[in-house]
C-alpha positions as CSV (number, residue, x, y, z in Angstrom):
1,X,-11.5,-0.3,-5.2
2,X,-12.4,3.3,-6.7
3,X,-10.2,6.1,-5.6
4,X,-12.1,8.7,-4.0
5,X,-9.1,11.2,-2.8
6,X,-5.6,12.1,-3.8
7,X,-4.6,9.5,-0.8
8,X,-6.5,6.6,-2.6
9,X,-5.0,7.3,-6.2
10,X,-1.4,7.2,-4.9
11,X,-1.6,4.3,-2.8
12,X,-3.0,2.4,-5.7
13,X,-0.1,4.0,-7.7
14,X,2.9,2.3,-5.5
15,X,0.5,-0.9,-4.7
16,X,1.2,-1.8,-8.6
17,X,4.1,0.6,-9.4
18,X,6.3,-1.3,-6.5
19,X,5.9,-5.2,-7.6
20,X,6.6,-3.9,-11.3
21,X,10.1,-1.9,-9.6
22,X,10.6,-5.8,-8.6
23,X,9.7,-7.8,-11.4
24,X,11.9,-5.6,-13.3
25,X,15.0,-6.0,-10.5
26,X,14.6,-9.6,-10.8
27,X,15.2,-9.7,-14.5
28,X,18.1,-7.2,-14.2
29,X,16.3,-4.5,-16.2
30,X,17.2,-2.4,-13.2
31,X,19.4,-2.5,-10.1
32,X,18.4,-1.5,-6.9
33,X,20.4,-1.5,-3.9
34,X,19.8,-3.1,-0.9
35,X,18.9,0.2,0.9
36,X,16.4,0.9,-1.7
37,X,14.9,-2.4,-2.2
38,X,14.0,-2.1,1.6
39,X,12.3,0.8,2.1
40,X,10.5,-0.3,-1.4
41,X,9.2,-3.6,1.2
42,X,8.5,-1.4,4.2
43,X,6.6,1.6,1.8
44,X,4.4,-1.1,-0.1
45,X,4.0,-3.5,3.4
46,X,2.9,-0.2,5.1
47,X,0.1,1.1,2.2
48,X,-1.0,-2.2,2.3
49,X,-1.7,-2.6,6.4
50,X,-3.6,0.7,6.3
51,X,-6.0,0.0,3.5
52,X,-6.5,-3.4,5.1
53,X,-7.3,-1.9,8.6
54,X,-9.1,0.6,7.3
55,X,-13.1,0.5,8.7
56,X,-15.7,0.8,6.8
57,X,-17.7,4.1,7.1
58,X,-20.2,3.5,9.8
59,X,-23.9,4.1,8.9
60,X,-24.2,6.4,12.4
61,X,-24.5,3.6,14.9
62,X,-22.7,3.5,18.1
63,X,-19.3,1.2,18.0
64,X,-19.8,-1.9,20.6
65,X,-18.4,-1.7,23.4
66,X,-14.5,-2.7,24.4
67,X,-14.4,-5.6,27.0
């Protein structure tokens, strides 16, 4: 995955920034609350559903038709 925006570079910031925020809560180099852990879930659940469901840019044809 090569960043090609400003969108791109930070969501590939907190997709490896958050699981290291974990790793280090689970080894008690830092203590987070539970308020915190949570939206730390919810942020990197979130960035990771929209670069999944991103499409593809199309190469100009039409989309098929929805049943």
């Amino acid at each position: 995955m090569k960043p090609k925006n400003w969108n791109d570079i930070l969501a590939l910031f907190l997709l490896v920034v958050i699981p290291l925020l974990w790793f280090m809560a689970a080894k008690g180099v830092a203590a987070f609350s539970a308020e915190v852990t949570g939206a730390l879930i919810a942020t990197w659940t979130l960035v990771v559903q929209y670069y999944f469901r991103r499409q593809p840019p199309s190469d100009g044809a039409a989309p098929p038709p929805t049943p």
